[in-house]
LOKOLDREN-881474 format. One record per residue (C-alpha): x, y, z; residue number from 0; chain. Coordinates in steps of 0.5 Angstrom, whole numbers, plus 500, padded with zeros to 3 digits. Layout:
REM LOKOLDREN-881474
{x X, y Y, z Z, nr NUM, kette A} $
...
This chain:
REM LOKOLDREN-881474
{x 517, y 839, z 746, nr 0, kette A} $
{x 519, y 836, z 752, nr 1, kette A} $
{x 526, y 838, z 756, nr 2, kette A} $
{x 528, y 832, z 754, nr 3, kette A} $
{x 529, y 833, z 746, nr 4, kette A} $
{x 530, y 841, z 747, nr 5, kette A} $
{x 537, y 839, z 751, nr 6, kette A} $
{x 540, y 834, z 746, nr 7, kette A} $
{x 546, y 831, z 747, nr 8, kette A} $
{x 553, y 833, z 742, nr 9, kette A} $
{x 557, y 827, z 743, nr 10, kette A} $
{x 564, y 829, z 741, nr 11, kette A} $
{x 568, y 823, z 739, nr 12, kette A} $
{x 575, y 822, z 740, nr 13, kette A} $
{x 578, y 815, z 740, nr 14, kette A} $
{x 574, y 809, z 739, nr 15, kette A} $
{x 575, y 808, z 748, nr 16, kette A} $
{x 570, y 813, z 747, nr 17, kette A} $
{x 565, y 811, z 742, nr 18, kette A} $
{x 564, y 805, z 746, nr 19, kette A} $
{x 563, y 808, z 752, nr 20, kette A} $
{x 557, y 812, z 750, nr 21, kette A} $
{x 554, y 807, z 745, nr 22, kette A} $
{x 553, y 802, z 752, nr 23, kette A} $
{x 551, y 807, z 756, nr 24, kette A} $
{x 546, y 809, z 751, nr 25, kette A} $
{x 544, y 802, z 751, nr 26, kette A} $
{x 543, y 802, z 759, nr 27, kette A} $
{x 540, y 809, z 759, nr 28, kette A} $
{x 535, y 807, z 752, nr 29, kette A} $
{x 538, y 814, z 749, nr 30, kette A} $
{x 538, y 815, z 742, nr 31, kette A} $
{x 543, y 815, z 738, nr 32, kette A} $
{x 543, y 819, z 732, nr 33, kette A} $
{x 549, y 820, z 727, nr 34, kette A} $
{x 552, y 828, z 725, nr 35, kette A} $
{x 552, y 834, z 726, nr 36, kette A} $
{x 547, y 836, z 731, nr 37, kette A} $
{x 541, y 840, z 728, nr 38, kette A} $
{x 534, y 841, z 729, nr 39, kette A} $
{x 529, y 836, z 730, nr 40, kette A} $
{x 524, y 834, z 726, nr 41, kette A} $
{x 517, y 836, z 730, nr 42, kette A} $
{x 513, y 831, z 731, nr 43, kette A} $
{x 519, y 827, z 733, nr 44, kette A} $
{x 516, y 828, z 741, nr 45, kette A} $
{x 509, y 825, z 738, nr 46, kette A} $
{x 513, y 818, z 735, nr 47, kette A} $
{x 518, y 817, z 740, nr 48, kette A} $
{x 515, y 820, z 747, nr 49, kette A} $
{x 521, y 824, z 751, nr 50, kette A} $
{x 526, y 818, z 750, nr 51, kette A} $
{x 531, y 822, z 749, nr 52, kette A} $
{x 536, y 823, z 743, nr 53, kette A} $
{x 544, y 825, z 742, nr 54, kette A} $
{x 548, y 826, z 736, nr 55, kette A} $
{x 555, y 822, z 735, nr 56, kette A} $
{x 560, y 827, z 732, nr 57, kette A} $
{x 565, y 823, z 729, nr 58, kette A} $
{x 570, y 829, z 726, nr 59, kette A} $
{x 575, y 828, z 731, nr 60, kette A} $
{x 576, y 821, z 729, nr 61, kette A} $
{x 580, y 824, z 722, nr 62, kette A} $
{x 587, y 821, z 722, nr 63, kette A} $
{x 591, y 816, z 716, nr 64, kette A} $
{x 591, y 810, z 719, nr 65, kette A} $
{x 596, y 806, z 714, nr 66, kette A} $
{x 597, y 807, z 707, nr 67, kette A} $
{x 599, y 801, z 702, nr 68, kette A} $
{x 601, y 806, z 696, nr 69, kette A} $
{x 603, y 799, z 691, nr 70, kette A} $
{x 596, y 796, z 693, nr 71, kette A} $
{x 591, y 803, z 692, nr 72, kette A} $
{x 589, y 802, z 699, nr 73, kette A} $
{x 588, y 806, z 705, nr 74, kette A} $
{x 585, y 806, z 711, nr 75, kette A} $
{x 583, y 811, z 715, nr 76, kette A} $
{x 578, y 814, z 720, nr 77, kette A} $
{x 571, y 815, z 718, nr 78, kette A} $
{x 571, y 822, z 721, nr 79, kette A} $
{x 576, y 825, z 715, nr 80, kette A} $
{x 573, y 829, z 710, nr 81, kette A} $
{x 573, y 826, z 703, nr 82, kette A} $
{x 576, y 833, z 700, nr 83, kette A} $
{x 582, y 832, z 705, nr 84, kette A} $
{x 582, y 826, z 704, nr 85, kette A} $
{x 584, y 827, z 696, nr 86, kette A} $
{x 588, y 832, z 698, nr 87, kette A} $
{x 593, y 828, z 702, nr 88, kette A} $
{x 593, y 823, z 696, nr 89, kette A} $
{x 595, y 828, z 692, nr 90, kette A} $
{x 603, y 828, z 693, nr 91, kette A} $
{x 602, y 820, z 691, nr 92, kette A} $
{x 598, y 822, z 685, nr 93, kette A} $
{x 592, y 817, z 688, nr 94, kette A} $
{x 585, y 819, z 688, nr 95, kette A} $
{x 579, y 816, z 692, nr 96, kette A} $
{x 573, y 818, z 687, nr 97, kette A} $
{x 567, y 820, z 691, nr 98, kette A} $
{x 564, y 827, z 690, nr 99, kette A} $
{x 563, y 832, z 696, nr 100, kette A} $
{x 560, y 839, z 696, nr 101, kette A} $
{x 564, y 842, z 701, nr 102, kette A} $
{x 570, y 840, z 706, nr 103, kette A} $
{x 563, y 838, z 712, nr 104, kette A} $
{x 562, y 831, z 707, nr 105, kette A} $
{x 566, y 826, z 711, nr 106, kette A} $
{x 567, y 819, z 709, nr 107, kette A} $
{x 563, y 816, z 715, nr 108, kette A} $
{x 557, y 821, z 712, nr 109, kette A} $
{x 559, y 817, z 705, nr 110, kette A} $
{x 558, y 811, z 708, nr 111, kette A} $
{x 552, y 811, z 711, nr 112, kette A} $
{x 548, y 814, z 705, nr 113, kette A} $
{x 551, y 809, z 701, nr 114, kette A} $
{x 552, y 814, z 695, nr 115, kette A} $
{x 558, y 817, z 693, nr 116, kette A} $
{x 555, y 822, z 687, nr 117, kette A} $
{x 556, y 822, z 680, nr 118, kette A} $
{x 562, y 818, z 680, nr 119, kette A} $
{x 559, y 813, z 682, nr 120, kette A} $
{x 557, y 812, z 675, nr 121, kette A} $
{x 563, y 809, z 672, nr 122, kette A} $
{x 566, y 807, z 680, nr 123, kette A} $
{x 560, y 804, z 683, nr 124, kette A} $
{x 560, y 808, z 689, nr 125, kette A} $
{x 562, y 807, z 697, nr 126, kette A} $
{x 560, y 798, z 696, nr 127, kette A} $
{x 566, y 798, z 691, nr 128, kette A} $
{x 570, y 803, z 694, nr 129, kette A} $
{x 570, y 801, z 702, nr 130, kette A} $
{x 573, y 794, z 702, nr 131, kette A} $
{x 573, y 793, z 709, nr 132, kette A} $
{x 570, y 796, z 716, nr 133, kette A} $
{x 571, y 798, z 724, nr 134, kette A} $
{x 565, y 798, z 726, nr 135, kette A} $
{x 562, y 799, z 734, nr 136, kette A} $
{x 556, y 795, z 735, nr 137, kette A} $
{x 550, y 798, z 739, nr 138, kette A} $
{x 553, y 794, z 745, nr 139, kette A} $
{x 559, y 798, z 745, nr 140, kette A} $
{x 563, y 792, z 742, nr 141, kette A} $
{x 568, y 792, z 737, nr 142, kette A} $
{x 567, y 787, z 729, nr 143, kette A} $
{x 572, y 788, z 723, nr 144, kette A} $
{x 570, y 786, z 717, nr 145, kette A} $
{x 572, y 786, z 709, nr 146, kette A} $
{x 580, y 788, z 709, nr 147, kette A} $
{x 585, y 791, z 706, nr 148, kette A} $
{x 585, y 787, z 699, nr 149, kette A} $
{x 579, y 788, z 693, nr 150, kette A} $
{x 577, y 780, z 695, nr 151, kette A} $
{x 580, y 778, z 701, nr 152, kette A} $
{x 574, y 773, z 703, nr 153, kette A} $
{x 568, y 768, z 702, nr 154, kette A} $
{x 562, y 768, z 705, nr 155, kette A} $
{x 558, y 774, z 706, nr 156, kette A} $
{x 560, y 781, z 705, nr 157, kette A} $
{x 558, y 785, z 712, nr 158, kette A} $
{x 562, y 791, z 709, nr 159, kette A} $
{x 556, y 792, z 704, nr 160, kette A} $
{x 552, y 790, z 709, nr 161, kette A} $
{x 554, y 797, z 714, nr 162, kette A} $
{x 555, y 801, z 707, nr 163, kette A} $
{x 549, y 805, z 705, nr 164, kette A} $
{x 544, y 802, z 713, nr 165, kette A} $
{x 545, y 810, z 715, nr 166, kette A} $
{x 548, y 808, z 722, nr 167, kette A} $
{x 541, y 803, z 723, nr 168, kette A} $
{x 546, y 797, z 724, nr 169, kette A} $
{x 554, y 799, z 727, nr 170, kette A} $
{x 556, y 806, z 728, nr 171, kette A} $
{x 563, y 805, z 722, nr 172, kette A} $
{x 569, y 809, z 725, nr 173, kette A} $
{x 575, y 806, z 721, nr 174, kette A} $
{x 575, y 804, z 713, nr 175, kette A} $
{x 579, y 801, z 708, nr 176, kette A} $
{x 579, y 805, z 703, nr 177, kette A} $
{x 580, y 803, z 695, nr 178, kette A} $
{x 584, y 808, z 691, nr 179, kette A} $
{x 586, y 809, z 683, nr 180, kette A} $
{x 590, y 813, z 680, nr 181, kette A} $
{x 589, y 821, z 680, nr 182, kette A} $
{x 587, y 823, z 673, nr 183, kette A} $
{x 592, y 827, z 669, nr 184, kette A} $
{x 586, y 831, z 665, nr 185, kette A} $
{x 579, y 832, z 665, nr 186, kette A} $
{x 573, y 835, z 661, nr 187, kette A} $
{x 566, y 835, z 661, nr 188, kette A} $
{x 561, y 835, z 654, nr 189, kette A} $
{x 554, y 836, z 654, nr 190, kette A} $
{x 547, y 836, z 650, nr 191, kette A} $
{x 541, y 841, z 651, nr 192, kette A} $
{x 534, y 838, z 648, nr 193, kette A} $
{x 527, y 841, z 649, nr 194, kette A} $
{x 526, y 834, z 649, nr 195, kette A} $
{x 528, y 830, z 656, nr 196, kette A} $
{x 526, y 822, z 652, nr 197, kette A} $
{x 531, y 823, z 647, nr 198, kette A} $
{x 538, y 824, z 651, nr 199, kette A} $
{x 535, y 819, z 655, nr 200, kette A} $
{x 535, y 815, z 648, nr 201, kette A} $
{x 542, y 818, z 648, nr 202, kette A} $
{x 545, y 816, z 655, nr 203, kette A} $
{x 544, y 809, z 653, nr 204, kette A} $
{x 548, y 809, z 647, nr 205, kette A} $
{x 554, y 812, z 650, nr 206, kette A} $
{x 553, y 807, z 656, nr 207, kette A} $
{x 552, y 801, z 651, nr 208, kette A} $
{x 558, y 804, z 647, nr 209, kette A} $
{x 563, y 801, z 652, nr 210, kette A} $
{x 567, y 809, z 653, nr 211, kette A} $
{x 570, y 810, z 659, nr 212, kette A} $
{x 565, y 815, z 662, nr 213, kette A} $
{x 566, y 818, z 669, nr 214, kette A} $
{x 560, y 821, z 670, nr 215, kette A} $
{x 554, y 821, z 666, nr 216, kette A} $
{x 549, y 826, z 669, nr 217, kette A} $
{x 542, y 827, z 667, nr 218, kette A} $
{x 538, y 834, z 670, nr 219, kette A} $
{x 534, y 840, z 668, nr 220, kette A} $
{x 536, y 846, z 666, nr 221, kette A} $
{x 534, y 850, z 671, nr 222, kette A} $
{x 536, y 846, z 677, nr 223, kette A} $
{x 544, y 848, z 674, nr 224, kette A} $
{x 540, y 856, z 674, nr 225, kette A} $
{x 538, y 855, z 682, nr 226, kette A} $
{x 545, y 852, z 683, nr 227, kette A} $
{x 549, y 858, z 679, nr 228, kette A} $
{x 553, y 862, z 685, nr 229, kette A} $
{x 556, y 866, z 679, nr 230, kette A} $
{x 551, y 867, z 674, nr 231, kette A} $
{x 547, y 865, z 669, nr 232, kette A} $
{x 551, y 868, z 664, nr 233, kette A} $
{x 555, y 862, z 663, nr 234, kette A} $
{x 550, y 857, z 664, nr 235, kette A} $
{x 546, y 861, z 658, nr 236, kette A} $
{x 553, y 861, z 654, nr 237, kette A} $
{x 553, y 854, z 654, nr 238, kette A} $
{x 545, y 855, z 650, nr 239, kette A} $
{x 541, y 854, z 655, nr 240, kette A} $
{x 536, y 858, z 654, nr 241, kette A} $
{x 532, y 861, z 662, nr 242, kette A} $
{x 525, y 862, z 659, nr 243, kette A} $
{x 525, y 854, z 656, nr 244, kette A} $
{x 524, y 847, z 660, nr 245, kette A} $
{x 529, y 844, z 657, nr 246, kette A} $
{x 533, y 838, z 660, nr 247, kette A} $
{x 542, y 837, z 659, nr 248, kette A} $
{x 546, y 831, z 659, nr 249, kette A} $
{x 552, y 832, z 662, nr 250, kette A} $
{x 558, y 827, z 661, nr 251, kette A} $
{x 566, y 827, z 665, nr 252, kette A} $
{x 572, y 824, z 661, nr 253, kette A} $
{x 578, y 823, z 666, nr 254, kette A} $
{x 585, y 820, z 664, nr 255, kette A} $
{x 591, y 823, z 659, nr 256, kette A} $
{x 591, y 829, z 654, nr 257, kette A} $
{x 590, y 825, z 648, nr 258, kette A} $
{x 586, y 820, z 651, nr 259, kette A} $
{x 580, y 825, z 654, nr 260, kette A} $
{x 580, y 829, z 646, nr 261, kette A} $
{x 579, y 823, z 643, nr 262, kette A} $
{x 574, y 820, z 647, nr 263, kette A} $
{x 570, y 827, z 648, nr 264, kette A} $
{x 570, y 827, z 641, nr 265, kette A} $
{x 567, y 819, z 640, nr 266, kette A} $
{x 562, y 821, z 646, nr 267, kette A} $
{x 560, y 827, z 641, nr 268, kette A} $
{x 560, y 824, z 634, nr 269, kette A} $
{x 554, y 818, z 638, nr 270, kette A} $
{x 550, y 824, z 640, nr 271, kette A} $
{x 551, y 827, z 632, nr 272, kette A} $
{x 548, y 819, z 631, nr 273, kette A} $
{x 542, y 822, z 634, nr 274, kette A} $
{x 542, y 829, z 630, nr 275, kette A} $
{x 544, y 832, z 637, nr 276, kette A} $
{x 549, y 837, z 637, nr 277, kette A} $
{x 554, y 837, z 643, nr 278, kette A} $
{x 559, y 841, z 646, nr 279, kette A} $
{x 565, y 842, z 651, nr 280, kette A} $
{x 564, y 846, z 658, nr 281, kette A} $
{x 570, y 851, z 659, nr 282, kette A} $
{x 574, y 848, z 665, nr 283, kette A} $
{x 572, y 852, z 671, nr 284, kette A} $
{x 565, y 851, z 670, nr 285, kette A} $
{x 565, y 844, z 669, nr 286, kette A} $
{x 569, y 844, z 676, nr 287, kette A} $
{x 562, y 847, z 679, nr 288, kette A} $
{x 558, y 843, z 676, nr 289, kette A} $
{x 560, y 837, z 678, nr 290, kette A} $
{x 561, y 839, z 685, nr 291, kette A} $
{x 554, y 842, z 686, nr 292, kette A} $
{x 551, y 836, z 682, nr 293, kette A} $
{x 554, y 832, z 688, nr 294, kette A} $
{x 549, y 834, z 692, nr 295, kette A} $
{x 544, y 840, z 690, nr 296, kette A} $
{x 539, y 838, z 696, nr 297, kette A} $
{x 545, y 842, z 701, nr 298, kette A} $
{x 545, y 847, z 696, nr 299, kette A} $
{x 538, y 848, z 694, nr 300, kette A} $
{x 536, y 847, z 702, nr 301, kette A} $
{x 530, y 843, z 700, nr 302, kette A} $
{x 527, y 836, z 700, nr 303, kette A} $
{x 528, y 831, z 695, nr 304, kette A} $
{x 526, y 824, z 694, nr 305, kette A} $
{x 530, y 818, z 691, nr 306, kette A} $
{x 528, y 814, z 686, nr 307, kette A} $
{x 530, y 807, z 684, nr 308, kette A} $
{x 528, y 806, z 676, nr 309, kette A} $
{x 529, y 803, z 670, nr 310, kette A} $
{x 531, y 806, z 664, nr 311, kette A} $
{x 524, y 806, z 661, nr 312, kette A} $
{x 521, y 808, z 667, nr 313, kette A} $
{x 526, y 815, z 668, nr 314, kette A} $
{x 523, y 816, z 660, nr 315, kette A} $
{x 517, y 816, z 662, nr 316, kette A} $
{x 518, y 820, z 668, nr 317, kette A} $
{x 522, y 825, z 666, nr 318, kette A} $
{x 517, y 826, z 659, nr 319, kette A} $
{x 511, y 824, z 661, nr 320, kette A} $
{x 510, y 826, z 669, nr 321, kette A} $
{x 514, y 831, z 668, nr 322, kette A} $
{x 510, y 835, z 664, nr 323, kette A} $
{x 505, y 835, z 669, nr 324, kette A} $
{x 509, y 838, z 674, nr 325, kette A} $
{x 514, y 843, z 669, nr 326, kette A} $
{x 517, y 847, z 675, nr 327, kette A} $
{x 519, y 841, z 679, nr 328, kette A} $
{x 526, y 840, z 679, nr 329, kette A} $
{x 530, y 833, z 678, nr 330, kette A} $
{x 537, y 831, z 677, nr 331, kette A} $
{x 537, y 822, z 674, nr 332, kette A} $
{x 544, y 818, z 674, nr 333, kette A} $
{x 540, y 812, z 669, nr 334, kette A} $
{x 546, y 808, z 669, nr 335, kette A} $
{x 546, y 807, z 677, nr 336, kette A} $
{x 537, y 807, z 676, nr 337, kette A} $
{x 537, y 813, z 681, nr 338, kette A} $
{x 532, y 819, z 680, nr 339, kette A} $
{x 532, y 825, z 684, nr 340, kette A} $
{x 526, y 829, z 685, nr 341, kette A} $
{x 527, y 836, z 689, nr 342, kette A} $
{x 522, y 840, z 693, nr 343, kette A} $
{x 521, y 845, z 697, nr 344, kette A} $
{x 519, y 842, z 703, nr 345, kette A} $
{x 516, y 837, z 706, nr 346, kette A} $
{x 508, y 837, z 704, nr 347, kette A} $
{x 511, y 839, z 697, nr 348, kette A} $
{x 515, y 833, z 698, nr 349, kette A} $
{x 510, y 828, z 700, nr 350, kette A} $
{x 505, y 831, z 695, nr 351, kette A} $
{x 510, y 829, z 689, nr 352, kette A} $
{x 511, y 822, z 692, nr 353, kette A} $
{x 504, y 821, z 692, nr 354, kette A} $
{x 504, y 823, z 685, nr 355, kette A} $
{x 509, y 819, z 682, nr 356, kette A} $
{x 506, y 813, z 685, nr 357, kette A} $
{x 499, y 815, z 682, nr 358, kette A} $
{x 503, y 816, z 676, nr 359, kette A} $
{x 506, y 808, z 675, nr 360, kette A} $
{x 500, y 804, z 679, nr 361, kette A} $
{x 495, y 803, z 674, nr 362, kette A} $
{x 501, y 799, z 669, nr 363, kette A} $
{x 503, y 795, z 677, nr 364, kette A} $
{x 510, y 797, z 675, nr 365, kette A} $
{x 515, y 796, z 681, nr 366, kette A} $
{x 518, y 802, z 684, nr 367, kette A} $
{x 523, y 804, z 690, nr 368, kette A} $
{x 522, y 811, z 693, nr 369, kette A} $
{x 526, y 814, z 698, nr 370, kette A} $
{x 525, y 820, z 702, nr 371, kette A} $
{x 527, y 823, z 709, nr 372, kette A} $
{x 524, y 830, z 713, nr 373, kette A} $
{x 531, y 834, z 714, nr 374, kette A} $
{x 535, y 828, z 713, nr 375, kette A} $
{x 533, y 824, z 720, nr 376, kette A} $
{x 526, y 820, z 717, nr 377, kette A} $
{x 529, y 816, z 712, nr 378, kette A} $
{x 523, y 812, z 710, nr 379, kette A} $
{x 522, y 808, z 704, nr 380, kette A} $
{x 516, y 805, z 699, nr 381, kette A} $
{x 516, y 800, z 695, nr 382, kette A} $
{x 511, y 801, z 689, nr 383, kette A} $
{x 508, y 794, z 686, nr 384, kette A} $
{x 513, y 788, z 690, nr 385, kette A} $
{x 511, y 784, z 695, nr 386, kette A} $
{x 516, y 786, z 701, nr 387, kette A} $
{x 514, y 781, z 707, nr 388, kette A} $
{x 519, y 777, z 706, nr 389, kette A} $
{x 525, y 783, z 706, nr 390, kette A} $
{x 522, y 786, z 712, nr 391, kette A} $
{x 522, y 781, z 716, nr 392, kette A} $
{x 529, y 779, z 714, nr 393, kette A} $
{x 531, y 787, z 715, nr 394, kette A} $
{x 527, y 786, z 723, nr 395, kette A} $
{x 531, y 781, z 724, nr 396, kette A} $
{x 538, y 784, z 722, nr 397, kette A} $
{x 535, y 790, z 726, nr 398, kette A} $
{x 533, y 785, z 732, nr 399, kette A} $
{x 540, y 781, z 732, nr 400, kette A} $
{x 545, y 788, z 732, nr 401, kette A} $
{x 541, y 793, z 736, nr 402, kette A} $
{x 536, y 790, z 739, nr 403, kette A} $
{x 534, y 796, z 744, nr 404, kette A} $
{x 533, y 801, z 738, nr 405, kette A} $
{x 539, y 805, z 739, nr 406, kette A} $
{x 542, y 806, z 733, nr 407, kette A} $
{x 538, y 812, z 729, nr 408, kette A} $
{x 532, y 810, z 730, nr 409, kette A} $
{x 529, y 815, z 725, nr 410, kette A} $
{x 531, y 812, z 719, nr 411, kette A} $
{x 529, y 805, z 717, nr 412, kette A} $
{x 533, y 800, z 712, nr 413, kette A} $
């Protein structure tokens, strides 16, 4: 590797003076701007890109409340918080921004630019209904605002939802109206166990037609919660998940008063009874894990995955038909929000399942979007069985219009 790529740069922002000065001399000098922490790169970045040399953008100085509107639910602050500091200044105003981070390093600008928020995403949507507005430097270094402090405050095209989930290809977000919603008094998690994946497939879909107040509603194997176990397996066994079995789990999450989360919990419950599937109640502490690890079981595992965007009908297949070709690979599936993750070991792994998947599908030409990534730089996705032509090249011209130099993370695509 060339001198070049073994000297990286950390560029530790403070204010945002200082990350438009960098983002112009980036652009001056042809640097590559890549966002986080820095890390490893991957190994045959030298053979795509030459000895152009790539720095990384730490925005975790940038961590202050910048205004908060309690009687409107809003808040705006710097991208660089963590969401687990975030919720707890919340706390004392008994306020909530539902989004799920594994540990204190997850901050709201790494949220952004997945685009992803983790389980809750199911009943709140994610980061594309939970930012409301943006400040964003360009790759030139200028500054544009856009969205605001309201939930519909304009017409026209939303370019907030536009930078949201675009990894840092378009601007870099360095502040952020936030939506906020009340902080849950109680919580409980239920779950189902079935050696047969198809039927709590069948059932997740009678619980998200029922019109019950889900905040979660995960879908995963078994194992996967065996691999992610930091206390044992004693309890995970307790729940009836038998070790020696490939059996699949539904897992959901109440929120709201006392009362309210029983008697939910209880109709939740009596739908999988509908379907001769008996559930059960997770103890609390468990629970509280299980939902954390479930937010991002890749950093844990520290393995590849890949993301699959799928219909309901296709995750059956996948999770009954594919998977039974491929007994110990880990998966993880949010059907309501069309995402499936698959976990690997490594990169080769990684690539070999995809290659699989897209066999899988191809011969019925059934559309599908994988999205995969090496060590979280080389975000790339594929589109199985749609006609793109015309989405790249309106994502070209997006990529021409706001960075025309290719400064901004130029390892992941849109």
């Amino acid at each position: 590797m060339s001198k070049e790529l073994e000297t990286v740069k950390d560029f530790q922002i403070a204010t945002q003076d200082e990350l438009s000065k960098v983002l112009r001399d980036a652009a001056e000098h042809n640097l590559a701007i890549v966002p986080g922490l820095r890390r490893k790169l991957p190994k045959d970045v030298q053979a795509k890109h030459g000895s152009r040399e790539f720095s990384f953008l730490n925005l975790s100085k940038m961590d202050k409340v910048l205004e908060h509107c309690l009687e409107d639910q809003v808040i705006k602050v710097e991208a660089g918080i963590s969401v687990n500091k975030l919720n707890e200044y919340l706390k004392k105003s008994k306020q909530w921004w539902p989004v799920s981070a594994v540990d204190d390093s997850v901050t709201v600008f790494d949220v952004i630019n997945a685009g992803v928020g983790g389980p809750l995403d199911h009943r709140f949507g994610g980061p594309r209904q939970l930012v409301l507005g943006l400040d964003v430097a360009l790759a030139s270094g200028d500054i544009t605002k856009c969205g605001g402090r309201v939930v519909k405050n304009v017409t026209g095209y939303d370019l907030t939802k536009l930078f949201v989930g675009s990894h840092a290809t378009l601007g870099i977000p360095y502040a952020a109206y936030l939506r906020l919603y009340a902080l849950p008094e109680n919580e409980k998690t239920i779950c189902w166990i079935s050696n047969d994946a198809k039927v709590l497939v069948d059932l997740a879909r009678n619980l998200t037609g029922s019109g019950l107040p889900l905040s979660c509603l995960e879908l995963i194997d078994s194992h996967l919660l065996y691999d992610l176990a930091t206390e044992g397996t004693k309890v995970i066994e307790a729940m009836g998940v038998v070790l020696h079995q490939r059996q699949a789990m539904l897992v959901a999450r109440l929120h709201g008063h006392a009362t309210e989360v029983v008697e939910l919990s209880q109709e939740a419950l009596a739908i999988g009874n509908q379907l001769k599937i008996s559930g059960q109640e997770v103890a609390d502490s468990l629970a509280t894990s299980t939902w954390v690890k479930l937010s991002s079981p890749e950093l844990i595992l520290g393995a590849q995955s890949l993301t699959v965007s799928a219909t309901w009908t296709q995750i059956s297949k996948i999770v009954e038909k594919w998977r039974s070709e491929h007994k110990f690979v880990l998966w993880q599936a949010r059907p309501n929000m069309s995402l499936l993750k698959i976990f690997a070991q490594d990169k080769p792994a990684m690539l070999e399942l995809k290659e699989s998947l897209k066999a899988f599908f191809k011969p019925h030409n059934e559309e599908l979007i994988i999205a995969f990534s090496d060590d979280g730089f080389e975000i790339t996705t594929e589109y199985l069985g749609q006609d793109t032509s015309c989405a790249d090249e309106l994502k070209k011209e997006l990529k021409t219009k706001f960075d025309p130099r290719g400064v901004l993370n130029p390892l992941a695509a849109l």
